[in-house]
N, C-alpha and C positions, 0 to 999 in steps of 0.2 A: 488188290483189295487187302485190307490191313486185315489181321487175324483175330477171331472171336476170341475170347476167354471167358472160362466157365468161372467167374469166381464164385460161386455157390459153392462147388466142387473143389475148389483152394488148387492152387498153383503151386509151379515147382520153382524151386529155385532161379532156372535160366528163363522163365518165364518172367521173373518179377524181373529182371535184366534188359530181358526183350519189351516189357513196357518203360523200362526208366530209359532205354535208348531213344524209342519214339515220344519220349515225354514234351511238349510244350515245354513245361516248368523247366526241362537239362536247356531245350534250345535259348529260351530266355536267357536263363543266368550262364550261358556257357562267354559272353561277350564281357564279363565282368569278372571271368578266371584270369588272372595273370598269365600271357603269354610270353613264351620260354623257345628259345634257338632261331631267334630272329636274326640274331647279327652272325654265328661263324656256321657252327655244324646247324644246320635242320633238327626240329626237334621228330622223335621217332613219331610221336604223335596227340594230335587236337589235347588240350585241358581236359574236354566236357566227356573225351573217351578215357583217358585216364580218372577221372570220377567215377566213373563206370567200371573197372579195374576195383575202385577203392570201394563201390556199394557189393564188388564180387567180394571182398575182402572182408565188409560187413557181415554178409547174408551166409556166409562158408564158416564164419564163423574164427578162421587162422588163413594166412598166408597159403601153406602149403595145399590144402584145399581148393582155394582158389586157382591156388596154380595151375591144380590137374583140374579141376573144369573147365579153366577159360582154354586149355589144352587141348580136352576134349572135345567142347564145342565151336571152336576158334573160327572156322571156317563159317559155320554159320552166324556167329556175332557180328562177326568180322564183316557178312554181308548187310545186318543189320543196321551198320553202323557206316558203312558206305553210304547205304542207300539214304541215313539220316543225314548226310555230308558232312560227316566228322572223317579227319585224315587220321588211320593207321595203320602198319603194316602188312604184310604180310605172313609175317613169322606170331605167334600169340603175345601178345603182352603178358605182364609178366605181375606179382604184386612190387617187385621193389620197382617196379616203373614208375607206381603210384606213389611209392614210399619218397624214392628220389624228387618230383617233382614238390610232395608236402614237404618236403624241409630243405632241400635247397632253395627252392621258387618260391612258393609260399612262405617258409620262414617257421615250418612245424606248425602251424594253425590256417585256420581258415582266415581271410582277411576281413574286416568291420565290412565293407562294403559288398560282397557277399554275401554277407549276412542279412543285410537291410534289405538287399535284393531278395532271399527265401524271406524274408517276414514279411514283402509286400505281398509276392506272389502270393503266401501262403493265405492271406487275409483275403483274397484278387477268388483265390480255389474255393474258399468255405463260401463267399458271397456265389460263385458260382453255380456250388452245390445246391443253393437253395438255403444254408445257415445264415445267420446273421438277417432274416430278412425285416425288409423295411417296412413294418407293421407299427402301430403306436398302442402297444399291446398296455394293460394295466400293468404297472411299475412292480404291483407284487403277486402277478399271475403270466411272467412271462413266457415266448416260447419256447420250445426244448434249447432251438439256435441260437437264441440271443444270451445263454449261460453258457460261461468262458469256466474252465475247472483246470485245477494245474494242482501239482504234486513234485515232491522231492523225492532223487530215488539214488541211494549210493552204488556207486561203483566198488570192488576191491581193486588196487592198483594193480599193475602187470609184474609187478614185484615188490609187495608187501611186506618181504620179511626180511631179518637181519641177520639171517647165519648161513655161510658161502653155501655149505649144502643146499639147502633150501633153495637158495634163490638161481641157483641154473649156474652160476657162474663161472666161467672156463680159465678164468683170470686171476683167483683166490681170495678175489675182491666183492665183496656184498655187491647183489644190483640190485642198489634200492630206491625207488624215486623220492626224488627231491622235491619235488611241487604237490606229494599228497597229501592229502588234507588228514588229521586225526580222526578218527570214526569215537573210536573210543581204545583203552588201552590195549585192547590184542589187533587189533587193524586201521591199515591202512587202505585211504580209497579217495572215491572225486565223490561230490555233489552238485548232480544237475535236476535242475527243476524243467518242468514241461508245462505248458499251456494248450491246450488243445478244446475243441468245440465238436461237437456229436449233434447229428438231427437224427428222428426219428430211428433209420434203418442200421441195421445193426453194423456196415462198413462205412456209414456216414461220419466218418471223423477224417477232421481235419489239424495237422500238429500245425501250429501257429507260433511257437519260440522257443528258444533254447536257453538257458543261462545257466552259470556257472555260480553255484553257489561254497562260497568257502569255508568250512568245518560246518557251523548249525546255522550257519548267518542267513536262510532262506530269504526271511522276507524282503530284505535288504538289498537283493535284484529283482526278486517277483513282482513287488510293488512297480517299479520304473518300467517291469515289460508291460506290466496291466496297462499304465499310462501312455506305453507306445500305443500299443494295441488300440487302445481307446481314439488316439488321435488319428489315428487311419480307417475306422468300421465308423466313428461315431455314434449315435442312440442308437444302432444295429446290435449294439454291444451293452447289454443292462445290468446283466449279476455276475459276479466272480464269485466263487466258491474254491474254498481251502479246507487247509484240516487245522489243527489245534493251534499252531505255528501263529495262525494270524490272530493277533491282539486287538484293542479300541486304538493305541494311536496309528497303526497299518487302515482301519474303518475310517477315519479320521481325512487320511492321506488320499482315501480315493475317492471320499463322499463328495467333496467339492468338486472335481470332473466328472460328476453325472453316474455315477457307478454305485450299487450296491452291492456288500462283499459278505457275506452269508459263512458261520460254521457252527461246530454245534455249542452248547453253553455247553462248562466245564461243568460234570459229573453227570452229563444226560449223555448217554449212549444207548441207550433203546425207545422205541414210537412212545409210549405210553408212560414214558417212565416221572412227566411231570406230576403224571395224577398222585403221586406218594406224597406232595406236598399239597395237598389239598385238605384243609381245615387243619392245618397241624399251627403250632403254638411258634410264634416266633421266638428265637433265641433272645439272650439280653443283647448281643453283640448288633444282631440284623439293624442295619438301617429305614429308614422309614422316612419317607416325605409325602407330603400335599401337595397340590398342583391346582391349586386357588377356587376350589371347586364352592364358589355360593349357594349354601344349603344350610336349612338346619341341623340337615345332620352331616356331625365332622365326617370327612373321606381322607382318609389316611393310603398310602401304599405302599410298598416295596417291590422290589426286581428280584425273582428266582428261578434260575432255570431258562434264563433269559426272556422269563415271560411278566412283565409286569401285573400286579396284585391288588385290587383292592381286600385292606386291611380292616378287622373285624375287633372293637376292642369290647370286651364283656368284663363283667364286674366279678373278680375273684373272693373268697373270704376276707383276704385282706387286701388286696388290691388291684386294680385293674389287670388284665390277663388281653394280650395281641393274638389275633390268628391271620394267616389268612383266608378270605374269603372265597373271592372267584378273580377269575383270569378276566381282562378288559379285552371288549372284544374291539381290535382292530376294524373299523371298517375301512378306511381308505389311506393310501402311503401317496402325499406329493410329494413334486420333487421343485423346487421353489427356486426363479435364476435370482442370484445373487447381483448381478448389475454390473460387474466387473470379469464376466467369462464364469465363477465360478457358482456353486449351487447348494441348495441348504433343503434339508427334510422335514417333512412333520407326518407324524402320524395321526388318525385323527380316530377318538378312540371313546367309547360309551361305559360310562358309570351306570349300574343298575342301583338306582334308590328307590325308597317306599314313597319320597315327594313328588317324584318322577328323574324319568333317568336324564344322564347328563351328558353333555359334550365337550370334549378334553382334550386339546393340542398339545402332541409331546417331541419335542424336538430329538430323535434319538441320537444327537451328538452333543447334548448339551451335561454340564455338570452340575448335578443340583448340590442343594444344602440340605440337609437334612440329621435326622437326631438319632440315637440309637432307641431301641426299645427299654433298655433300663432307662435311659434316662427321662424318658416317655413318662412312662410307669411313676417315677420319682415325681413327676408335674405333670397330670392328666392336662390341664385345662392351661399350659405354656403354649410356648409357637414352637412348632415341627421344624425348624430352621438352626439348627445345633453346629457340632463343629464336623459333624461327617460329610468328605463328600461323594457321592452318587456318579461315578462316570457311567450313564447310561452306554456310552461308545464300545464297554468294556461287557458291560453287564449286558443290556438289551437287545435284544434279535430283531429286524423290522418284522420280521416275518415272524408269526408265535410258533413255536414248536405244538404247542399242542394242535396244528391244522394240516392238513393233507397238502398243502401248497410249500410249507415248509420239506415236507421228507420228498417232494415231487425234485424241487429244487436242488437239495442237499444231495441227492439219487443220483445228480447228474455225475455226482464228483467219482462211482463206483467207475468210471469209462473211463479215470484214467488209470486207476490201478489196473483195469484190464488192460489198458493199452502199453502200461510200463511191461505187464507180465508176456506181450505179446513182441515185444522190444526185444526182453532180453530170451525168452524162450523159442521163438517162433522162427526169430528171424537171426539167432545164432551170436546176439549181442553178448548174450551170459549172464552173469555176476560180477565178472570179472574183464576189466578193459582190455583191451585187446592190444593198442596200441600204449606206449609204455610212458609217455608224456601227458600231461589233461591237456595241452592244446592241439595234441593227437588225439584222443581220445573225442574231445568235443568235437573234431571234425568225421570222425567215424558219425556221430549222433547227429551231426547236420546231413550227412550224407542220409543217413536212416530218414531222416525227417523227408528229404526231396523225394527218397524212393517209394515211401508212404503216401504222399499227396499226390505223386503221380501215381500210384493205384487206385485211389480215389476218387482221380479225374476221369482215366482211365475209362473204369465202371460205370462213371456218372452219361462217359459217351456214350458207350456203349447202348446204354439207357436211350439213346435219341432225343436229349433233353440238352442239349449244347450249342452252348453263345460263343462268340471268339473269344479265346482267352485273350487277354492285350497286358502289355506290360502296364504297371499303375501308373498314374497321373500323377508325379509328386510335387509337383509345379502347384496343381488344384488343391493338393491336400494341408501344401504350406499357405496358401493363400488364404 
């Protein structure tokens, strides 16, 4: 009978070992490890037990750690890993066993194909948990699962610095790596972005990608994972949330694959903080457009705070004076197919007038034309169509900040700074890389990632809530 775990109660180190040996997820991708001592000497032992070595290496936090636990417990892993039908010896593995096979065999990284194998499973896990589920929920009230949250988080390198003392060097020679990225002028490190999805329970997350992102260049592999990701969940998969990093043309990049990407408009950082533009006086600079509203009376607006405005013009001493008014209230977000695979938005959004109120289709990736408020002011009674243009993609949130579904959403993205801080504190990652290359390194964070999802699954059996896991269909999914 396989053995309970209290995870309420959090586990020990050779615990989280003892579930990544019985993991589904290690037996899957153990057939897609490059195997090594086929043709002279025998190797000492299996790929997916030397992983196992390398997640001791992870979780220990150094080498020598590792060494004296997998020492200590040797015998009992040892049976562990038998009884999983992985071949290894009987003397303790070691960490440079690990070390030896990542850079002679592997090549110092993990291989592409490996990798595509953890991004299916991992997608195979969260569907399994219950995230991602296939509901046709409202586009801008989704479930906790169906929002995907990712975050960039630096590493310091294994040898960051440039004066022989410092850097350990027994040779008289700096060791300083060559493939780390600038942080900024006093450090040196790696940047990896993460993707991960959370439901409800507080150990419901699932890590779903890994990339390598180089100096600030975040978006520039986030985006292409989100589009993996997308092509393998499908509408399972509805909002992506970031932090500052993602701009209107990254909105742009993902709108037309069915996805919306959510963060917050630039200078709102607290719930309540759009009310401070409420009835205040627009600048000369502000922009301002109409959106063809037939009335007698003109409806002018602007975008602040990522909330679009209807605009208020009153008659000053000498000249007309802009405010704005009130916030438009969103009632419905579609999502429109485009005829060719891809997919286009409208918001559909109410004008309150005294003729009665109105309804406004606003495309939130379109660029309008629109005038500034000086210039306004200069010609009350001209056309709102000047030389400014209005990227709503850049400016407009689909979702208003000022509503409880906005911070519902946005909330989700706290789970992954928890989850980096539980990365590098918890489970002995650090601050600092461990291994002394980034495609050492990234391969330490995929191993974390497999060790993670197998606790997840893990727990979810434990639960008595479990389907077979099955390798994914990718024959189905290219079709």
């Amino acid at each position: 009978m396989k053995k309970w775990y209290r995870f309420d109660e959090g586990l020990s180190q050779i615990e989280r070992l003892e579930v990544l040996i019985d993991s589904p997820l290690l037996k899957l991708v153990a057939p897609r490890l490059p195997a090594h001592g086929t043709r002279t000497k025998p190797a000492l032992a299996d790929p997916a037990a030397l992983l196992v070595v390398g997640a001791a290496t992870v979780i220990f936090g150094s080498d020598r750690r590792a060494d004296t636990e997998l020492r200590a417990h040797w015998p009992h892993l040892r049976e562990r890993l038998v009884s999983a039908g992985y071949r290894v010896p009987a003397s303790p593995l070691r960490a440079r066993h690990f070390r030896d096979y990542r850079d002679k065999v592997l090549g110092g990284s993990l291989p592409e194909e490996v990798k595509e194998e953890l991004r299916d499973l991992a997608a195979n896990v969260a569907i399994e948990l219950g995230l991602f589920p296939n509901v046709d929920s409202p586009w801008a009230q989704p479930e906790p699962g169906q929002v995907v949250v990712a975050d960039g988080s630096w590493w310091a390198a294994a040898s960051k610095v440039r004066t022989v003392e410092e850097s350990r060097s027994k040779l008289g020679i700096p060791r300083v790596v060559a493939d780390a990225d600038p942080h900024n002028k006093h450090s040196w490190g790696y940047n990896f972005c993460f993707l991960s999805v959370r439901g409800e329970h507080p150990r419901q997350r699932v890590m779903l990608d890994i990339v390598h992102a180089e100096g600030q260049r975040e978006m520039e592999v986030v985006v292409p994972a989100v589009l993996r990701l997308r092509a393998r969940v499908g509408d399972r998969f509805r909002w992506f949330v970031y932090d500052g990093a993602m701009r209107g043309i990254h909105q742009e990049q993902l709108r037309p694959a069915g996805i919306l990407a959510l963060n917050k408009p630039p200078g709102t950082r607290q719930k309540d903080q759009w009310h401070k533009h409420q009835r205040t006086k627009l600048a000369k600079t502000t922009a301002i457009f109409d959106l063809g509203v037939e009335c007698a009376t003109r409806h002018l607006f602007t975008v602040t705070a990522g909330l679009l405005w209807d605009v208020e013009v009153r008659q000053g001493l000498t000249s007309p004076e802009l405010f704005r008014c009130r916030v438009l209230d969103v009632n419905e977000v579609r999502r429109l197919s485009g005829g060719d695979g891809t997919y286009r938005w409208e918001l559909v959004c109410t004008v309150r007038c005294d003729h009665g109120d109105h309804q406004v289709v606003v495309d939130p990736g379109a660029t309008l034309r629109g005038t500034s408020a000086q210039q306004f002011i200069k010609n009350p009674d001209g056309p709102a169509r000047g030389r400014c243009r209005i990227n709503l993609s850049e400016k407009l949130r689909v979702v208003q900040v000022n509503s409880e579904e906005f911070w519902r959403i946005y909330g989700a993205r706290n789970d992954i700074e928890a989850g980096n801080k539980t990365m590098k504190f918890d489970f002995g990652l650090g601050t600092r890389a461990g291994s002394f290359r980034v495609g050492a390194h990234e391969m330490d964070l995929w191993i974390f990632m497999l060790l993670a999802n197998s606790l997840a699954l893990r727990e979810h059996i434990q639960r008595g809530r479990r389907r077979r896991l099955a390798r994914p269909d990718r024959s189905a999914r290219a079709a």
